[in-house]
Z-matrix of the N, CA and C atoms (Angstrom, degrees):
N
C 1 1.459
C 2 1.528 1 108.10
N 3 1.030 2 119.14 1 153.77
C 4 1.783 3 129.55 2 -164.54
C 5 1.661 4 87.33 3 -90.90
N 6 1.523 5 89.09 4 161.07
C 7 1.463 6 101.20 5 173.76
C 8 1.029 7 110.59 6 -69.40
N 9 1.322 8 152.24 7 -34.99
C 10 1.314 9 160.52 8 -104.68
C 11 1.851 10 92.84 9 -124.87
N 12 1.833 11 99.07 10 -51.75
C 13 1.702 12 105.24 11 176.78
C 14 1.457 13 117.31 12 -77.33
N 15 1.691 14 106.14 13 -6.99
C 16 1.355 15 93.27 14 169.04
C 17 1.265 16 126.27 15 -95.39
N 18 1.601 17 118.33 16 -11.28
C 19 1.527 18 129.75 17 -165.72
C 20 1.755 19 85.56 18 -99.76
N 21 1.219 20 134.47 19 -25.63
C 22 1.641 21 124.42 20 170.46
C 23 1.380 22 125.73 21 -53.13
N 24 1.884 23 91.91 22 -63.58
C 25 1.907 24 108.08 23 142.26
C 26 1.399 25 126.39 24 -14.13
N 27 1.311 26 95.82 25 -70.49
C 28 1.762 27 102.08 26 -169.55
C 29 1.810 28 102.45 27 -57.74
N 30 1.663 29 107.70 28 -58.80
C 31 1.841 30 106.26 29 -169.22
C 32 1.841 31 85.12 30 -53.84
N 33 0.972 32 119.89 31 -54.07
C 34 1.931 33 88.56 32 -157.09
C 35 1.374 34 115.78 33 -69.98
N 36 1.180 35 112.26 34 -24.23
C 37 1.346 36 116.07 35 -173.32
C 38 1.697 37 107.12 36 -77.57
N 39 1.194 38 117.32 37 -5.23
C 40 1.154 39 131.60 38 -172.89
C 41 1.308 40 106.80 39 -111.83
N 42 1.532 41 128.75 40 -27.22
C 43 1.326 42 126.53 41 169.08
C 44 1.675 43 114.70 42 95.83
N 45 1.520 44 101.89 43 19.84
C 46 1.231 45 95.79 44 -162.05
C 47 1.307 46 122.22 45 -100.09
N 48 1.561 47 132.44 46 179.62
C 49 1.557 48 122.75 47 -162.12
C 50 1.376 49 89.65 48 -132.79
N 51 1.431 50 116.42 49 146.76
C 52 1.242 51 121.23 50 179.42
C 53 1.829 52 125.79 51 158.79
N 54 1.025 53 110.91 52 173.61
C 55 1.473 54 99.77 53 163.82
C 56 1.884 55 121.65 54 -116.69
N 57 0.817 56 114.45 55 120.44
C 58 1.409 57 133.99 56 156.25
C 59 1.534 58 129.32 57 -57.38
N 60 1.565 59 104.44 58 89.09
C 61 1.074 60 97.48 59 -165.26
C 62 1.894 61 126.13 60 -107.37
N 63 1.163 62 118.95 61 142.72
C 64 1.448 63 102.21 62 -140.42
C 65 1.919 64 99.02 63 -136.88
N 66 1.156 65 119.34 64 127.09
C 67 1.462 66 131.68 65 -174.58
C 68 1.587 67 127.23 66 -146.87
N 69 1.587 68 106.05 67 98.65
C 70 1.311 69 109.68 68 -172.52
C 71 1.521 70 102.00 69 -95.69
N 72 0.713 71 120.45 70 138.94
C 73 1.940 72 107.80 71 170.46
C 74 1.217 73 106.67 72 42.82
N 75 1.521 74 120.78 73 -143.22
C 76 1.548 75 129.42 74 172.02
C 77 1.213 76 116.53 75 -69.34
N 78 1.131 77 118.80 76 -16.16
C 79 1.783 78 132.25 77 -176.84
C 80 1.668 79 108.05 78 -62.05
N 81 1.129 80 139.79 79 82.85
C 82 1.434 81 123.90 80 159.72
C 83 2.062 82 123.56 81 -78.78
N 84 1.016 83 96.75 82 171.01
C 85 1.628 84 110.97 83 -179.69
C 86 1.063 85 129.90 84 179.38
N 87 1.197 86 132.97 85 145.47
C 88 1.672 87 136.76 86 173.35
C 89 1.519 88 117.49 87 -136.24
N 90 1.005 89 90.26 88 150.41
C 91 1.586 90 125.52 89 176.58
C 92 1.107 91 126.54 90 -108.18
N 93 1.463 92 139.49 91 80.49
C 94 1.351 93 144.78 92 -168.51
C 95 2.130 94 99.94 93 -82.38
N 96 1.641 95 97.72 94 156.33
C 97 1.142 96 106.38 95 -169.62
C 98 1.380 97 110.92 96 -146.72
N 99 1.644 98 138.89 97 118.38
C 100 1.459 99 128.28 98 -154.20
C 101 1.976 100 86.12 99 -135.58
N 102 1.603 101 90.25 100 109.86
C 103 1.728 102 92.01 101 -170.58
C 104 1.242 103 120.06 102 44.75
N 105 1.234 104 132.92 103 36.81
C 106 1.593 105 128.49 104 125.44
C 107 1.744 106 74.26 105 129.72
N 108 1.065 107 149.68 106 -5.05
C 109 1.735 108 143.93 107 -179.49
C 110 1.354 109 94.36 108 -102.62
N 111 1.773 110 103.21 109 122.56
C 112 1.410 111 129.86 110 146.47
C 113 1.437 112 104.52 111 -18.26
N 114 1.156 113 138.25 112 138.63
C 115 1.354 114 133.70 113 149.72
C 116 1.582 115 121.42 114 -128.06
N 117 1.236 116 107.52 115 -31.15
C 118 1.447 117 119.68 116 -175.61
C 119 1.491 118 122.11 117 -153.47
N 120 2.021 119 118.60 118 112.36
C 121 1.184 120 118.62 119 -170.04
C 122 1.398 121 111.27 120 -127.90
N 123 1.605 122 108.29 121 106.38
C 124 1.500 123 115.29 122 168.89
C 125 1.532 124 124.79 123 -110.93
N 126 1.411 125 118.00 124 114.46
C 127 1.553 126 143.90 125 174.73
C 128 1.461 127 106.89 126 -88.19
N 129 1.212 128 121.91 127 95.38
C 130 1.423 129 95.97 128 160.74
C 131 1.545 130 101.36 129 69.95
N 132 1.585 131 98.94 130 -137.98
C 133 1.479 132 98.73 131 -161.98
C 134 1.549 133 88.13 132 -111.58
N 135 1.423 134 136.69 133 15.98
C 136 1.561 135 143.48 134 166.65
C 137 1.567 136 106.79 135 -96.16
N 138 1.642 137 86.01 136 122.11
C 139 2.033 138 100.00 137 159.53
C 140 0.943 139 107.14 138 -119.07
N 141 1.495 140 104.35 139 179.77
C 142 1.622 141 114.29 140 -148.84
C 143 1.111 142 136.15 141 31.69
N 144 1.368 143 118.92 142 -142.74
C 145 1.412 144 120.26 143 -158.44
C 146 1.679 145 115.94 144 -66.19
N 147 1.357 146 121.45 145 -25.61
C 148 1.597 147 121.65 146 146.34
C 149 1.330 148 136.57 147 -48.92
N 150 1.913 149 101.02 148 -41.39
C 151 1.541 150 103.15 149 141.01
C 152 1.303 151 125.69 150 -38.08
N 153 1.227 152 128.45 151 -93.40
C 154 1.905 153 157.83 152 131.67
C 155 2.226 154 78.60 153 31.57
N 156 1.338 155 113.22 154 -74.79
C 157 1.162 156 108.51 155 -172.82
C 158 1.128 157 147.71 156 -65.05
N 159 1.512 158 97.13 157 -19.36
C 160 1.349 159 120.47 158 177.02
C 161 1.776 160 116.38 159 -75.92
N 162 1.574 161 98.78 160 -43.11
C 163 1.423 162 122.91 161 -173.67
C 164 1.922 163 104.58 162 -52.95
N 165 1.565 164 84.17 163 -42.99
C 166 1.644 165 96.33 164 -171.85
C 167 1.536 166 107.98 165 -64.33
N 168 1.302 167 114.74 166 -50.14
C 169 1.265 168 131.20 167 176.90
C 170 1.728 169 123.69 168 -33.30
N 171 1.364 170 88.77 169 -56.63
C 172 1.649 171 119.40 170 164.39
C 173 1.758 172 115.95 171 -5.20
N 174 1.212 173 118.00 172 83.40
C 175 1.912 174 104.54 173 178.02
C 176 2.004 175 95.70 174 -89.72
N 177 1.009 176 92.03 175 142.48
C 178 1.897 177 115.65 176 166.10
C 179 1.683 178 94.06 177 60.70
N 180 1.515 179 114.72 178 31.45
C 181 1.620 180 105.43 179 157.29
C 182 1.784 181 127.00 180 -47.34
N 183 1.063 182 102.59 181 146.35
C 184 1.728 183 90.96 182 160.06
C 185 1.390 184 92.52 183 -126.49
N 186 2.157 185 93.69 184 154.95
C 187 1.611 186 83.68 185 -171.71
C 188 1.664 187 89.49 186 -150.92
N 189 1.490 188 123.34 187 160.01
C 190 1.069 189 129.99 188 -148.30
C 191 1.515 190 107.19 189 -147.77
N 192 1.119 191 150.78 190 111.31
C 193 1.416 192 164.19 191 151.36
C 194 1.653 193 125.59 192 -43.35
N 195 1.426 194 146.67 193 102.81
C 196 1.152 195 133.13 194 174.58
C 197 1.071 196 97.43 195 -122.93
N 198 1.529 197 125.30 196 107.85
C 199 1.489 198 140.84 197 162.57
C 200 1.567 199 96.79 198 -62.83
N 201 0.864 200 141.12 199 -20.64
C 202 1.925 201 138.39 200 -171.75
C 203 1.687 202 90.83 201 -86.96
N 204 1.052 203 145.29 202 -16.96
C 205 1.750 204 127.36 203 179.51
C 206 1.543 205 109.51 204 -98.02
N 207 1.397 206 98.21 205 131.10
C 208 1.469 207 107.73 206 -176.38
C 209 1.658 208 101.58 207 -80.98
N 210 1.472 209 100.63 208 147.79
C 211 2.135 210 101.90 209 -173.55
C 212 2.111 211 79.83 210 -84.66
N 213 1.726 212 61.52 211 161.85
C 214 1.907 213 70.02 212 161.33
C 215 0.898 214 160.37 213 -81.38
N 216 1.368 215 152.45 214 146.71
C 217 1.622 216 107.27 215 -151.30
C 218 1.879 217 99.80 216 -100.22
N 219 1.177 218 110.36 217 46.15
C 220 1.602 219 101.50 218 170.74
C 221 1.823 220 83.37 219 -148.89
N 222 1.672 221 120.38 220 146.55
C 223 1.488 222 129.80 221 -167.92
C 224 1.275 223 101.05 222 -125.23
N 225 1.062 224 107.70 223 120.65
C 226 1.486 225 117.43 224 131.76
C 227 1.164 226 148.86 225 -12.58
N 228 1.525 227 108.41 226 -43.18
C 229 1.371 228 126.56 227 179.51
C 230 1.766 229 99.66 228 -104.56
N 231 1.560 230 91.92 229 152.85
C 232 1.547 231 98.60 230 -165.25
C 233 1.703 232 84.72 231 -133.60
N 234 1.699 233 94.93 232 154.24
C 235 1.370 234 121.45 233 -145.50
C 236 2.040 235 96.71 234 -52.89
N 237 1.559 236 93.06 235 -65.14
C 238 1.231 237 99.58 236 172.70
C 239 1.523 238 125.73 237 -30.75
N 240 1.909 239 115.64 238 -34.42
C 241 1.318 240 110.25 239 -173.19
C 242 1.875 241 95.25 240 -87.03
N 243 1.443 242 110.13 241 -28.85
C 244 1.432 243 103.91 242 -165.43
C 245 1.710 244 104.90 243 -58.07
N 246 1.822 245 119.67 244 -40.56
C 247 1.573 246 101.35 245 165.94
C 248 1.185 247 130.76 246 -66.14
N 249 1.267 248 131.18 247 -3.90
C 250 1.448 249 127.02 248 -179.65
C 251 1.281 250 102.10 249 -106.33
N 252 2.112 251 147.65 250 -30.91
C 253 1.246 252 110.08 251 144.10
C 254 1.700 253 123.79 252 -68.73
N 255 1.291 254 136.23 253 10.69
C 256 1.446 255 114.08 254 170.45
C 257 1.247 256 125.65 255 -71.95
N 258 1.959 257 108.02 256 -12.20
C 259 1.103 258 104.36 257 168.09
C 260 1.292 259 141.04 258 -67.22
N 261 1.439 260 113.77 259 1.15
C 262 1.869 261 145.49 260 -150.69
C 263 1.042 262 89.93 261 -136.47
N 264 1.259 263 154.21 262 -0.78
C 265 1.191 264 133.41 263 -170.53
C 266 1.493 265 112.50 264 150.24
């Protein structure tokens, strides 16, 4: 499992809220998290679950956690994509 799917793992499984912050090269993105649910994924100029894929994709990312940022209250991720990542996480 990638680092990236295991530190996602950990915030949900942990329940936690925050943003995930993520930088490979010039490529930035985030992953917001409201009690341990995905809520919001921006890659580049990809949201949602293409986000979600891209992030994963990611070789020699660095990635960074701020439990202090509130997610937004409108998502990215759509219901349909939220059951097909719960299976990952």
């Amino acid at each position: 499992m990638s680092d990236i799917l295991n530190l996602i793992h950990q915030i949900t499984a942990n329940g936690d809220s925050g943003r995930l912050e993520i930088l490979a090269g010039a490529i930035q993105g985030e992953l917001s998290f409201a009690e341990g649910k995905l809520v919001d994924a921006r890659v580049g100029h990809l949201t949602g679950f293409r986000a979600v894929n891209a992030a994963v994709a990611m070789r020699d990312a660095r990635f960074s956690f701020d439990p202090r940022f509130a997610p937004l209250a409108s998502s990215s991720i759509t219901a349909s994509e939220r059951v097909v990542l719960k299976q990952f996480f």
